[in-house]
mmCIF file of the N, C-alpha and C atoms, coordinates in Angstrom:
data_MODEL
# 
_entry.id   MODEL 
# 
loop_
_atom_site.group_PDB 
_atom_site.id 
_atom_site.type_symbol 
_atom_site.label_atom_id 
_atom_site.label_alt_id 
_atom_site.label_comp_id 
_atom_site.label_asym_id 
_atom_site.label_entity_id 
_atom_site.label_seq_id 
_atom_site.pdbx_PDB_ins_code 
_atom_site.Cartn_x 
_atom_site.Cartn_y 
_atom_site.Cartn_z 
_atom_site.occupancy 
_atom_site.B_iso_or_equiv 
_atom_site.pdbx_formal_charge 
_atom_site.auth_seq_id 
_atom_site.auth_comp_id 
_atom_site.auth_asym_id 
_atom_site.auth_atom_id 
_atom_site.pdbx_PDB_model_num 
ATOM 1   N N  . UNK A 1 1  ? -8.078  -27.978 -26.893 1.00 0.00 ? 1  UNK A N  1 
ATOM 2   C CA . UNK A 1 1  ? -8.890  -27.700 -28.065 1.00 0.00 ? 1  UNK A CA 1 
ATOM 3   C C  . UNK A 1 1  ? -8.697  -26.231 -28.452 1.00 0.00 ? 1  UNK A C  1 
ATOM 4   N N  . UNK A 1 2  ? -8.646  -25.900 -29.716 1.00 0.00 ? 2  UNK A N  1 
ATOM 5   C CA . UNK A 1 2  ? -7.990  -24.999 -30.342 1.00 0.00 ? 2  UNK A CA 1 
ATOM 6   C C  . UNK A 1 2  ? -9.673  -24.250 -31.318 1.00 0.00 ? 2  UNK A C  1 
ATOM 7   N N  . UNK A 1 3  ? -10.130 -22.823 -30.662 1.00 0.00 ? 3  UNK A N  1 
ATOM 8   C CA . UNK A 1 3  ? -11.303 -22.628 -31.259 1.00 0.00 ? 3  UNK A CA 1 
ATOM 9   C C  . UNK A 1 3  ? -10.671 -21.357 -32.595 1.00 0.00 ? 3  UNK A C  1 
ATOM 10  N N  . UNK A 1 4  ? -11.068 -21.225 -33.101 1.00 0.00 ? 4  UNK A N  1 
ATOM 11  C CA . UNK A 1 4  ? -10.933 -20.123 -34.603 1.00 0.00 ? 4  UNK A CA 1 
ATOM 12  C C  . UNK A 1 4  ? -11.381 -18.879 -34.056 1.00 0.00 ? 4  UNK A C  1 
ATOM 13  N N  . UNK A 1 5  ? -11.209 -17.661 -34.108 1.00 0.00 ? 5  UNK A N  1 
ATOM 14  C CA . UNK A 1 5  ? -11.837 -16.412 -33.351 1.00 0.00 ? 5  UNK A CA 1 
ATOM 15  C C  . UNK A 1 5  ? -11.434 -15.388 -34.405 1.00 0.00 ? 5  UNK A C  1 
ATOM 16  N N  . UNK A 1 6  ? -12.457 -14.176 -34.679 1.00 0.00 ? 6  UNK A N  1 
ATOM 17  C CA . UNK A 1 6  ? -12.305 -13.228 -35.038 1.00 0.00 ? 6  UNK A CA 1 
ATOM 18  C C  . UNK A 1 6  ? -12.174 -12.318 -34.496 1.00 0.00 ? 6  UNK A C  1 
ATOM 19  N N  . UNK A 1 7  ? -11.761 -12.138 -32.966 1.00 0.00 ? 7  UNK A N  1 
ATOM 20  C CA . UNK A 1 7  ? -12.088 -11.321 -31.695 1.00 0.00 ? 7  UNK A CA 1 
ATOM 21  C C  . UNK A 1 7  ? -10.057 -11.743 -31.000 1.00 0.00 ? 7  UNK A C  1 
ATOM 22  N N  . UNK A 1 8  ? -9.729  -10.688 -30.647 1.00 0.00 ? 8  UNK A N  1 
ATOM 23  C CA . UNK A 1 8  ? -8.484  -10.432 -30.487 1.00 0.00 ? 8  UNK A CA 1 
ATOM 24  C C  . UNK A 1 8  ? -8.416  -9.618  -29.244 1.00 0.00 ? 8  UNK A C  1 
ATOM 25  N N  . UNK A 1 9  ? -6.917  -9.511  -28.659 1.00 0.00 ? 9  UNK A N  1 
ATOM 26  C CA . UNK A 1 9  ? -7.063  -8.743  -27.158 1.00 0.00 ? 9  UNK A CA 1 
ATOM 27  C C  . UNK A 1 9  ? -5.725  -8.005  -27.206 1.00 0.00 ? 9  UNK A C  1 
ATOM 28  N N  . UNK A 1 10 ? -5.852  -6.880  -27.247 1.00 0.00 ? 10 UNK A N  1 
ATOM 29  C CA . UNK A 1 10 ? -5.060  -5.308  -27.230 1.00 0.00 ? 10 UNK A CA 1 
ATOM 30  C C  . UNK A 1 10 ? -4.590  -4.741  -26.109 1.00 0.00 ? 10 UNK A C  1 
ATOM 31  N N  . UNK A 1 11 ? -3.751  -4.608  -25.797 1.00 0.00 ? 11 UNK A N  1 
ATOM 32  C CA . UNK A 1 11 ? -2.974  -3.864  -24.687 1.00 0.00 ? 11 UNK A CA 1 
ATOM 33  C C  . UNK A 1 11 ? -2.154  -2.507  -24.660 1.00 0.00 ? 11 UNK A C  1 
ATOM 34  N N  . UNK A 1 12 ? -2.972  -1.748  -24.529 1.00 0.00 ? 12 UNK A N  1 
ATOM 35  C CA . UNK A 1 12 ? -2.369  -0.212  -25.064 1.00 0.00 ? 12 UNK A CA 1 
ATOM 36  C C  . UNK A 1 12 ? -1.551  0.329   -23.477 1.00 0.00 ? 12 UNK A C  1 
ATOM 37  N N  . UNK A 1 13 ? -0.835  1.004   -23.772 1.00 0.00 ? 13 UNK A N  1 
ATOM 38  C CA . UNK A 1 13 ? -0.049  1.951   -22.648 1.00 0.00 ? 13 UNK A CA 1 
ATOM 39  C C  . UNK A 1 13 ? -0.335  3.252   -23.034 1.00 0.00 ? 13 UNK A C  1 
ATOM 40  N N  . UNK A 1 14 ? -0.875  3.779   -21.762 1.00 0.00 ? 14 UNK A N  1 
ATOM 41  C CA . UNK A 1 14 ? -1.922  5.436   -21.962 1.00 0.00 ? 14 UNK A CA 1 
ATOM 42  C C  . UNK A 1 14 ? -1.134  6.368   -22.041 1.00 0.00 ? 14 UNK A C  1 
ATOM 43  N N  . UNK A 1 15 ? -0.346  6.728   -20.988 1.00 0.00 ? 15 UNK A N  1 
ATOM 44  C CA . UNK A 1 15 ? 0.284   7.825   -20.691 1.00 0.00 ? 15 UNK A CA 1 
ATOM 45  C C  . UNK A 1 15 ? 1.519   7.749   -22.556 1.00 0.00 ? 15 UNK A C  1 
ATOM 46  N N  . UNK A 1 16 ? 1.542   9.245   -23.224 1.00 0.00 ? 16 UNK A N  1 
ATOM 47  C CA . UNK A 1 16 ? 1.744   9.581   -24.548 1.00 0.00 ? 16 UNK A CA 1 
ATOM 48  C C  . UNK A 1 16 ? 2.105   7.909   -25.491 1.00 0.00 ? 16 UNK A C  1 
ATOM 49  N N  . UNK A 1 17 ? 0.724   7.354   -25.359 1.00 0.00 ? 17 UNK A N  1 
ATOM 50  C CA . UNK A 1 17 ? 0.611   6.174   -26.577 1.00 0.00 ? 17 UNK A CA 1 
ATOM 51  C C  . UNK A 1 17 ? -1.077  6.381   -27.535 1.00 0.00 ? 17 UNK A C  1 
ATOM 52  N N  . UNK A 1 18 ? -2.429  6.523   -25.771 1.00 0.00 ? 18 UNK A N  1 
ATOM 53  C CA . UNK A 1 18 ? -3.677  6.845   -26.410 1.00 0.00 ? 18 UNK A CA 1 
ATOM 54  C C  . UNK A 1 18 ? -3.429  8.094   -25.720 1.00 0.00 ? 18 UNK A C  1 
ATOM 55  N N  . UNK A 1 19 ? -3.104  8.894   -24.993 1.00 0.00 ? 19 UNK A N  1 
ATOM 56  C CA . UNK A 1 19 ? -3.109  10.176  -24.777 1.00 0.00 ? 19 UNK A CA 1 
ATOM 57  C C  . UNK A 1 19 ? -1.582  11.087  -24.383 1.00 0.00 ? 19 UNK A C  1 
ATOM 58  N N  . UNK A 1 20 ? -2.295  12.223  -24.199 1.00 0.00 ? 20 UNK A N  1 
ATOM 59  C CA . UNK A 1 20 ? -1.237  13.021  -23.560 1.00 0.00 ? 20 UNK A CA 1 
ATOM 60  C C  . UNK A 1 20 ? -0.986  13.302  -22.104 1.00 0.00 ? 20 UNK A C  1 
ATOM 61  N N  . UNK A 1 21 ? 0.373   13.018  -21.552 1.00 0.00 ? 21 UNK A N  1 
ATOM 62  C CA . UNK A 1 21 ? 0.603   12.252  -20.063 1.00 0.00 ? 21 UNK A CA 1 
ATOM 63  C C  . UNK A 1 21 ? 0.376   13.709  -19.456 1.00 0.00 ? 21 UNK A C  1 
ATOM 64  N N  . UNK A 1 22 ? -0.324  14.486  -18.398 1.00 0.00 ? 22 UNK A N  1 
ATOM 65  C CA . UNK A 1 22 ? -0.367  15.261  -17.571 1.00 0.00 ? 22 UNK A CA 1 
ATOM 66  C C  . UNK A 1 22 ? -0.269  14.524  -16.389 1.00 0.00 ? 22 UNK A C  1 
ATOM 67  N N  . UNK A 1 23 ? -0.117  15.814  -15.431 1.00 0.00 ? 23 UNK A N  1 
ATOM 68  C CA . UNK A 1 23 ? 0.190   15.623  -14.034 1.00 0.00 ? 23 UNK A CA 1 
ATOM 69  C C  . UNK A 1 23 ? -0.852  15.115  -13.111 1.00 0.00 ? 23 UNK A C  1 
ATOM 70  N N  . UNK A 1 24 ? -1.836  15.281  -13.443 1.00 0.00 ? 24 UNK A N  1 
ATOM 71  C CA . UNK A 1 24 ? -2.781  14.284  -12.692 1.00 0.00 ? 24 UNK A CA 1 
ATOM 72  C C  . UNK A 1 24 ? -3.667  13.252  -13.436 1.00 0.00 ? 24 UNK A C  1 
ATOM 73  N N  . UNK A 1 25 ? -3.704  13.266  -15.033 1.00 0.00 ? 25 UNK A N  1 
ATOM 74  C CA . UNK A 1 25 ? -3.940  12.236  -15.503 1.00 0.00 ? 25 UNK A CA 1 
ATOM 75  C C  . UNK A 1 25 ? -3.931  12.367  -17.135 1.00 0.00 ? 25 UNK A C  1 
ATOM 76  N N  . UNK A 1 26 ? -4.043  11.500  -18.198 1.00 0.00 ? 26 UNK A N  1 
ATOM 77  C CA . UNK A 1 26 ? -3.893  11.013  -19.445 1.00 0.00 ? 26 UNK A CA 1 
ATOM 78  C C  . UNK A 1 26 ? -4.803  11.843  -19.839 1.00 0.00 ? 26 UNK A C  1 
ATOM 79  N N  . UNK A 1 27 ? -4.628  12.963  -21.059 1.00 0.00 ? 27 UNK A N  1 
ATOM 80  C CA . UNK A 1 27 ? -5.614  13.341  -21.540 1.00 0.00 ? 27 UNK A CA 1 
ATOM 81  C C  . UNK A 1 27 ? -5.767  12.165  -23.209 1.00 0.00 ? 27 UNK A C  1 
ATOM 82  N N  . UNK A 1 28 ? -7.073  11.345  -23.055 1.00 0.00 ? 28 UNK A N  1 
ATOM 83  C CA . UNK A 1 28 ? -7.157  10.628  -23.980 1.00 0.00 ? 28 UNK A CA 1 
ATOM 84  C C  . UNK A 1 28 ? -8.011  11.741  -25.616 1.00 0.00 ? 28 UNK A C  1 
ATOM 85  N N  . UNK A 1 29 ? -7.395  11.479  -26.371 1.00 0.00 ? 29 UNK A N  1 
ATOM 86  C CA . UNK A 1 29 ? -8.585  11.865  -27.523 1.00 0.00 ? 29 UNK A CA 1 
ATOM 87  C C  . UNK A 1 29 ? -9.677  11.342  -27.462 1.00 0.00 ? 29 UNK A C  1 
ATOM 88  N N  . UNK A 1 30 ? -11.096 12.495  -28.262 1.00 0.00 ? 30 UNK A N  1 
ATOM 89  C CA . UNK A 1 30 ? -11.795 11.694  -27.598 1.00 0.00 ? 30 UNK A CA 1 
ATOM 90  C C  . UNK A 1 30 ? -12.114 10.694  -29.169 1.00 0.00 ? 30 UNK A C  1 
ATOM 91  N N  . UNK A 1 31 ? -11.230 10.993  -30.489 1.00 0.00 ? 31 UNK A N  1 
ATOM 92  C CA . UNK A 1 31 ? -10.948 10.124  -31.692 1.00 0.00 ? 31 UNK A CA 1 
ATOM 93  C C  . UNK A 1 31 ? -10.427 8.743   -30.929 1.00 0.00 ? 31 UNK A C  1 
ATOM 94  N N  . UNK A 1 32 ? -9.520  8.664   -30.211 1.00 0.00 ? 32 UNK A N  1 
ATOM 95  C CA . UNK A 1 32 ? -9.079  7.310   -29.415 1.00 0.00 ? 32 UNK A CA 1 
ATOM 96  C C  . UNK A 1 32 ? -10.097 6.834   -28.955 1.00 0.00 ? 32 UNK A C  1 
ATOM 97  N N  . UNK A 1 33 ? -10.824 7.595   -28.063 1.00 0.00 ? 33 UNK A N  1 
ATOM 98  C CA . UNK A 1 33 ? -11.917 6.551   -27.138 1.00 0.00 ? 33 UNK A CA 1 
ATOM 99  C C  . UNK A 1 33 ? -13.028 6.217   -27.977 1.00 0.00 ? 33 UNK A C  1 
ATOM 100 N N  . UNK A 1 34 ? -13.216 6.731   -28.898 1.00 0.00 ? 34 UNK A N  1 
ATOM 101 C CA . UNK A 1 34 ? -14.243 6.265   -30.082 1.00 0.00 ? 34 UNK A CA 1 
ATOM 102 C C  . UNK A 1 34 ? -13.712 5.242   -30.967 1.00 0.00 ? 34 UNK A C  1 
ATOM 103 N N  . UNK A 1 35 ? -12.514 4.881   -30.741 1.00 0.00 ? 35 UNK A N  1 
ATOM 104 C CA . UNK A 1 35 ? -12.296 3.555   -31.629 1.00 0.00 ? 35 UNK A CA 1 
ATOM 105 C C  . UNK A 1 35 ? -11.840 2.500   -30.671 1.00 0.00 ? 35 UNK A C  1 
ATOM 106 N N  . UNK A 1 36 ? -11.506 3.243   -29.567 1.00 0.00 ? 36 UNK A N  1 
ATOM 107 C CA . UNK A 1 36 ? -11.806 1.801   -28.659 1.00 0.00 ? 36 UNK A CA 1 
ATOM 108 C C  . UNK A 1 36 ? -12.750 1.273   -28.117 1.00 0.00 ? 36 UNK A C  1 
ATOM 109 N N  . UNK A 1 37 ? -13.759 2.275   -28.386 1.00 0.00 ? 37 UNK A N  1 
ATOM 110 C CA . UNK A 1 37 ? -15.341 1.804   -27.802 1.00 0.00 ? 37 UNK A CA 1 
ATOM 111 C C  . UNK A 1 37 ? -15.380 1.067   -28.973 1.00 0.00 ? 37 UNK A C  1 
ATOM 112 N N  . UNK A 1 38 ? -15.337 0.782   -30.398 1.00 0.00 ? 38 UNK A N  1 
ATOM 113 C CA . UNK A 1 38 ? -15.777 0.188   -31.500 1.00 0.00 ? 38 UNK A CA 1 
ATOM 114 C C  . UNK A 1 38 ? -15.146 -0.798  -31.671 1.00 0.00 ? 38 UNK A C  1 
ATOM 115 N N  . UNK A 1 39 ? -13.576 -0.790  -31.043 1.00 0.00 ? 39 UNK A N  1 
ATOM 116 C CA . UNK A 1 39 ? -13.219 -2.024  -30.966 1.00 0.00 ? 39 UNK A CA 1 
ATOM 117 C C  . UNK A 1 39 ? -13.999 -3.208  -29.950 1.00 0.00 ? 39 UNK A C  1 
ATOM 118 N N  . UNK A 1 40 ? -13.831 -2.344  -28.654 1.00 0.00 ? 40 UNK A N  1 
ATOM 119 C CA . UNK A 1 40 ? -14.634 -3.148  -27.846 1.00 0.00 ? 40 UNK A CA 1 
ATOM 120 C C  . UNK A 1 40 ? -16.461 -3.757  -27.878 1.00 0.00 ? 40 UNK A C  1 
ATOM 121 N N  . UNK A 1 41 ? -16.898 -2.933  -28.741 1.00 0.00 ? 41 UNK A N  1 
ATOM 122 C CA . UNK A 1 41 ? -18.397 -3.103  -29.140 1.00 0.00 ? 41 UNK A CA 1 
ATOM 123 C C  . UNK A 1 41 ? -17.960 -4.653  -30.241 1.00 0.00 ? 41 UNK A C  1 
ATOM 124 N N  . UNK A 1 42 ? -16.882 -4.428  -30.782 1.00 0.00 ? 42 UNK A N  1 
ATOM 125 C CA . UNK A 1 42 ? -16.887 -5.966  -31.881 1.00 0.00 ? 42 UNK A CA 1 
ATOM 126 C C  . UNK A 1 42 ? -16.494 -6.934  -30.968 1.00 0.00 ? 42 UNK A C  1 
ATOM 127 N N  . UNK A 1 43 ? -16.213 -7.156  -29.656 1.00 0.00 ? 43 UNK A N  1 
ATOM 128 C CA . UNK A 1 43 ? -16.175 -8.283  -29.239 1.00 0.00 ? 43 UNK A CA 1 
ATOM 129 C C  . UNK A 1 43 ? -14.974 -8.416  -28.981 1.00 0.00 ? 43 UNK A C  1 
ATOM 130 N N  . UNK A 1 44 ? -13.395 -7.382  -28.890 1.00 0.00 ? 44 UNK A N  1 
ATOM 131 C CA . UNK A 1 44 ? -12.377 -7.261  -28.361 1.00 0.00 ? 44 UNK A CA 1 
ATOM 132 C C  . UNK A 1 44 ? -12.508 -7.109  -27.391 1.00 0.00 ? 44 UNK A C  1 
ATOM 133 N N  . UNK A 1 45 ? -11.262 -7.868  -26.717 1.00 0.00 ? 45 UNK A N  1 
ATOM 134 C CA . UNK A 1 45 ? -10.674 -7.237  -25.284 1.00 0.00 ? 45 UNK A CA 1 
ATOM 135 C C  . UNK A 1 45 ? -9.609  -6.128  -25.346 1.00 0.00 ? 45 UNK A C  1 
ATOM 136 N N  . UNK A 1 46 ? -10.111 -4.950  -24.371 1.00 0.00 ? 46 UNK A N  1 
ATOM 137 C CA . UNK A 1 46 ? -9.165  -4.126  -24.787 1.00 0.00 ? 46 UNK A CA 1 
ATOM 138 C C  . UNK A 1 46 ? -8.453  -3.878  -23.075 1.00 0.00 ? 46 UNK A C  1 
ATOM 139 N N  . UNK A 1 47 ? -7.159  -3.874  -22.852 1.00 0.00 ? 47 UNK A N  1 
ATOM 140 C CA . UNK A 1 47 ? -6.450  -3.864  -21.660 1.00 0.00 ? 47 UNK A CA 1 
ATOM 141 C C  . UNK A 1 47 ? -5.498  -2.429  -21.905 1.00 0.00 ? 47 UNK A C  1 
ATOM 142 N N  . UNK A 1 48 ? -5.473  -2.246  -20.263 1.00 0.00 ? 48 UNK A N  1 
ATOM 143 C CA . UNK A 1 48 ? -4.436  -0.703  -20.496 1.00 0.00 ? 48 UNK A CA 1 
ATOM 144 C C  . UNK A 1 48 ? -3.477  -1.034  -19.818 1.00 0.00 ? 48 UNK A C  1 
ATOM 145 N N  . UNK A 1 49 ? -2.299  -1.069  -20.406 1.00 0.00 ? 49 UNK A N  1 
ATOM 146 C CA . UNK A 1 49 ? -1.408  -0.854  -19.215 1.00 0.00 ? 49 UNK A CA 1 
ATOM 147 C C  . UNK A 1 49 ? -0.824  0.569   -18.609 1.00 0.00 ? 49 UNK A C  1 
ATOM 148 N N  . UNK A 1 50 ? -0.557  0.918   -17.440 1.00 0.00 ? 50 UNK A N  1 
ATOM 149 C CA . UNK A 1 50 ? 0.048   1.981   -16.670 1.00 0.00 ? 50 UNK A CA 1 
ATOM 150 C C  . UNK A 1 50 ? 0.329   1.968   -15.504 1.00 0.00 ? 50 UNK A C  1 
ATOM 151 N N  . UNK A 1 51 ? 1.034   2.951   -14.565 1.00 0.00 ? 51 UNK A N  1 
ATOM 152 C CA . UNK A 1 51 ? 1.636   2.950   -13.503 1.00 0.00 ? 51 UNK A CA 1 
ATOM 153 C C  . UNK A 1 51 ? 1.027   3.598   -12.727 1.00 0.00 ? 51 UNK A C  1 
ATOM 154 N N  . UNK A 1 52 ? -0.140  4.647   -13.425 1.00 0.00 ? 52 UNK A N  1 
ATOM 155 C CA . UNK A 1 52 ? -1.182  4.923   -12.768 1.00 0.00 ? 52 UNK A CA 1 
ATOM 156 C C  . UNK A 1 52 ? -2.140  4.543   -12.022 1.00 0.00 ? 52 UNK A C  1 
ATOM 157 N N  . UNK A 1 53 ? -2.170  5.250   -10.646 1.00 0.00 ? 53 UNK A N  1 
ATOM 158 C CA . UNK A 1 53 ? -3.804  4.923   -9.899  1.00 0.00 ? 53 UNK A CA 1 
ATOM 159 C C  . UNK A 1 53 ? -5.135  4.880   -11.096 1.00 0.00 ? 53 UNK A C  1 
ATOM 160 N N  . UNK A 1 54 ? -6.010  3.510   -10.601 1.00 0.00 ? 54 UNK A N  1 
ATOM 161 C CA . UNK A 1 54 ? -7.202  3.144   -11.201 1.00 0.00 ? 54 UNK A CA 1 
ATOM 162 C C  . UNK A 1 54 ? -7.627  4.608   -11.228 1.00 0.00 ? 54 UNK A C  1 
ATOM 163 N N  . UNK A 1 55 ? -7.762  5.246   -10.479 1.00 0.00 ? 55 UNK A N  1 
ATOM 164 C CA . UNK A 1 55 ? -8.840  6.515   -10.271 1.00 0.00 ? 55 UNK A CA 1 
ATOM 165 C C  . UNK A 1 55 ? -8.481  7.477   -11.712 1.00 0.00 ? 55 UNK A C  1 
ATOM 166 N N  . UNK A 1 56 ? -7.085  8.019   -11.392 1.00 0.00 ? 56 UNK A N  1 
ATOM 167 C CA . UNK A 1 56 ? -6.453  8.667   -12.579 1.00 0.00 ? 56 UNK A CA 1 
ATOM 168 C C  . UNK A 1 56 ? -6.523  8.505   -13.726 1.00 0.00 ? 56 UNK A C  1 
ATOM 169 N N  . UNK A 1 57 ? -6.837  7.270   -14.226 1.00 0.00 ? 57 UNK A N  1 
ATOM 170 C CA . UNK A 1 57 ? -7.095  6.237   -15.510 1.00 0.00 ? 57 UNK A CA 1 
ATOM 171 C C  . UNK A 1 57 ? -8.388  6.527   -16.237 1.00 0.00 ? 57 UNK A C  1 
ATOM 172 N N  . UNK A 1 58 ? -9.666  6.102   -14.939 1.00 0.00 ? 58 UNK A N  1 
ATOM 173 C CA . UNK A 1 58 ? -11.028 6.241   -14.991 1.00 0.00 ? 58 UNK A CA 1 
ATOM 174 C C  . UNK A 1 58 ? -10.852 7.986   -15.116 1.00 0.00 ? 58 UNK A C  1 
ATOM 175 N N  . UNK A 1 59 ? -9.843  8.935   -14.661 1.00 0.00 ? 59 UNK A N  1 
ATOM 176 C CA . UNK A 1 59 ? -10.781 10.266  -14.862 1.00 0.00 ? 59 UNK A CA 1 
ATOM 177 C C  . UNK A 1 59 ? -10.170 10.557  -16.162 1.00 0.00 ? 59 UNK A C  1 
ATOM 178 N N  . UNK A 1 60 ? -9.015  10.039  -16.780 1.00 0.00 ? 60 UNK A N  1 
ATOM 179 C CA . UNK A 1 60 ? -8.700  10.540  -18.151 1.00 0.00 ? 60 UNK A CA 1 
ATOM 180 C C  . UNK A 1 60 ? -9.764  9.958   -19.029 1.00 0.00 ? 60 UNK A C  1 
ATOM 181 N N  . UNK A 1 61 ? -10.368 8.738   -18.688 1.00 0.00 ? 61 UNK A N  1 
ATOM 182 C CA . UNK A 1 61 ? -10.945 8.045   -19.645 1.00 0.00 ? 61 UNK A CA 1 
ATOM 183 C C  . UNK A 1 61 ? -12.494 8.865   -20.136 1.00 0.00 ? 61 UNK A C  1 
ATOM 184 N N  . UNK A 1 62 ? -13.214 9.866   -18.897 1.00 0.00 ? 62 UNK A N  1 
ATOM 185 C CA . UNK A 1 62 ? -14.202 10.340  -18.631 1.00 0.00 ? 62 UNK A CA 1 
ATOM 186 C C  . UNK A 1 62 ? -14.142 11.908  -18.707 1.00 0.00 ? 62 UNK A C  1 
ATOM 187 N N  . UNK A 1 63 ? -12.824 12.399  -18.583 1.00 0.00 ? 63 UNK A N  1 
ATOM 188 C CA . UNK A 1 63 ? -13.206 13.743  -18.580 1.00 0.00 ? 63 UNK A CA 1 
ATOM 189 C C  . UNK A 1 63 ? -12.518 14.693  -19.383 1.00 0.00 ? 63 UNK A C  1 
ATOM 190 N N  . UNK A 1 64 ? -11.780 13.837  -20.242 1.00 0.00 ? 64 UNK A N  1 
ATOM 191 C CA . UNK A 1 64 ? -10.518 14.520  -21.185 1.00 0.00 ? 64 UNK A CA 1 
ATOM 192 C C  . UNK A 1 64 ? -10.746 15.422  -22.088 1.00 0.00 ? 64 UNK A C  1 
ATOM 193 N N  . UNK A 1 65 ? -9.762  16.073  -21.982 1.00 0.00 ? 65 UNK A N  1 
ATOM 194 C CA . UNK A 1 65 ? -9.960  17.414  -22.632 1.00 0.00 ? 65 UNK A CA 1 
ATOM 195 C C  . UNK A 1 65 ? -10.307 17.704  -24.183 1.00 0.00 ? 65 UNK A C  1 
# 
């Protein structure tokens, strides 16, 4: 069964796609993380891909410059 959806699922790659790749982690904009919070507030799935440790990911996502 085949449902109709207005809700879609995104797969971004961090390191220089939503941010800038440093040596210990992604500096994200924080213009990026405000439209992926808005994407994700409408009911998207939003996925990251990288080669990065979880940790490194979570601290670009939280502490970027």
């Amino acid at each position: 069964m085949i449902f109709a959806s207005d809700k879609n699922i995104f797969i971004f790659d961090l390191d220089n796609t939503l941010g800038r790749k440093t040596h210990f982690f992604t500096k994200i904009s924080k213009e990026n993380l405000q439209f992926l919070k808005r994407m994700s507030e409408e009911g998207n799935l939003i996925c990251f891909s990288t080669d990065r440790a979880k940790y490194s990911v979570y601290k670009g996502m939280t502490l970027q410059g």
